[in-house]
C-alpha positions, 0 to 999 in steps of 0.5 A: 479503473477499480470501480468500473470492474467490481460489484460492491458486495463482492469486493474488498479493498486497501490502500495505504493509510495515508490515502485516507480520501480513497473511495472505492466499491465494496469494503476496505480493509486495513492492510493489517487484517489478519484472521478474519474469516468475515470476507470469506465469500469475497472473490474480489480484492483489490491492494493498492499498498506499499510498504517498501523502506525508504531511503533513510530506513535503508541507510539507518539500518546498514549502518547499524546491522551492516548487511543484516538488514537489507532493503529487500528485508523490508519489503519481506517483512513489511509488504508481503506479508501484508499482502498474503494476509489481505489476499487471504481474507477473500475466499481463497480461504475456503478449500472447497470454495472452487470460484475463480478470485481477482487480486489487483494489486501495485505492481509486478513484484507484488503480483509475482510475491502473491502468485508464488505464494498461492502456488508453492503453499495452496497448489493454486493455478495463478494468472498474473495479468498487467494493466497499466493504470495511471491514474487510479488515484490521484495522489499528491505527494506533500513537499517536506518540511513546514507549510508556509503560509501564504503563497510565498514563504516570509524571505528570511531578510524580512524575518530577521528584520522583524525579530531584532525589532521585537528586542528593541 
């Protein structure tokens, strides 16, 4: 979808770190730039990021702040963030630079985070558009837990008989 809308040298892109075989046109960036004024002259950027608090991280945290810290405090502080400092590195940051700029990004709250942002802070006119894409990248979540080796895990059965056989 990405590679079939951008020129190479006019596009900057992102993905989570574990996406590590991810390959599109242009430059990726880290999530974390910041203050970088070398892409300045982009008006292409694609995010493909998220950084919401799992589970567990939501559950750590009420129990030891309560409501203090919430899910959306994650998001906050993990992901927008983020985002705003990626979509700022293109030539959004340049006041003079009139050029119409694209943000692809991973879904509508994202998309919405950046429109109000650019809106209340730079006095931008945003447009947000939905595509539904599908397979961008083709991600495979790991199961958890250790890998077995072979096809099959080694049935327990057959571990403890091999171990009390080891301590005769």
């Amino acid at each position: 979808y990405v590679s079939d809308r951008v020129e190479n040298s006019n596009h900057i892109w992102c993905v989570n770190t574990y996406q590590r075989t991810a390959d599109l046109p242009g430059i990726r960036v880290s999530s974390k730039v910041a203050g970088s004024n070398a892409f300045d002259h982009i008006t292409d950027c694609t995010i493909l990021y998220s950084a919401k608090a799992s589970p567990i991280e939501v559950k750590v945290f009420k129990d030891f702040h309560g409501e203090a810290i919430t899910a959306a405090d994650f998001v906050t502080d993990r992901e927008s963030e983020d985002l705003i400092q990626v979509a700022l590195r293109t030539s959004l940051r340049v006041p003079h630079d009139t050029r119409d700029v694209t943000l692809r990004v991973y879904d509508r709250d994202q998309a919405d985070v950046l429109a109000t942002y650019l809106r209340d802070h730079y006095g931008y006119t945003v447009e947000v558009v939905l595509a539904e894409v599908f397979d961008a990248i083709d991600f495979k979540p790991r199961t958890a837990g250790r890998p077995t080796a072979g096809s099959a895990p080694w049935p327990v059965n057959e571990r403890m008989k091999a171990y009390r056989a080891l301590l005769k």
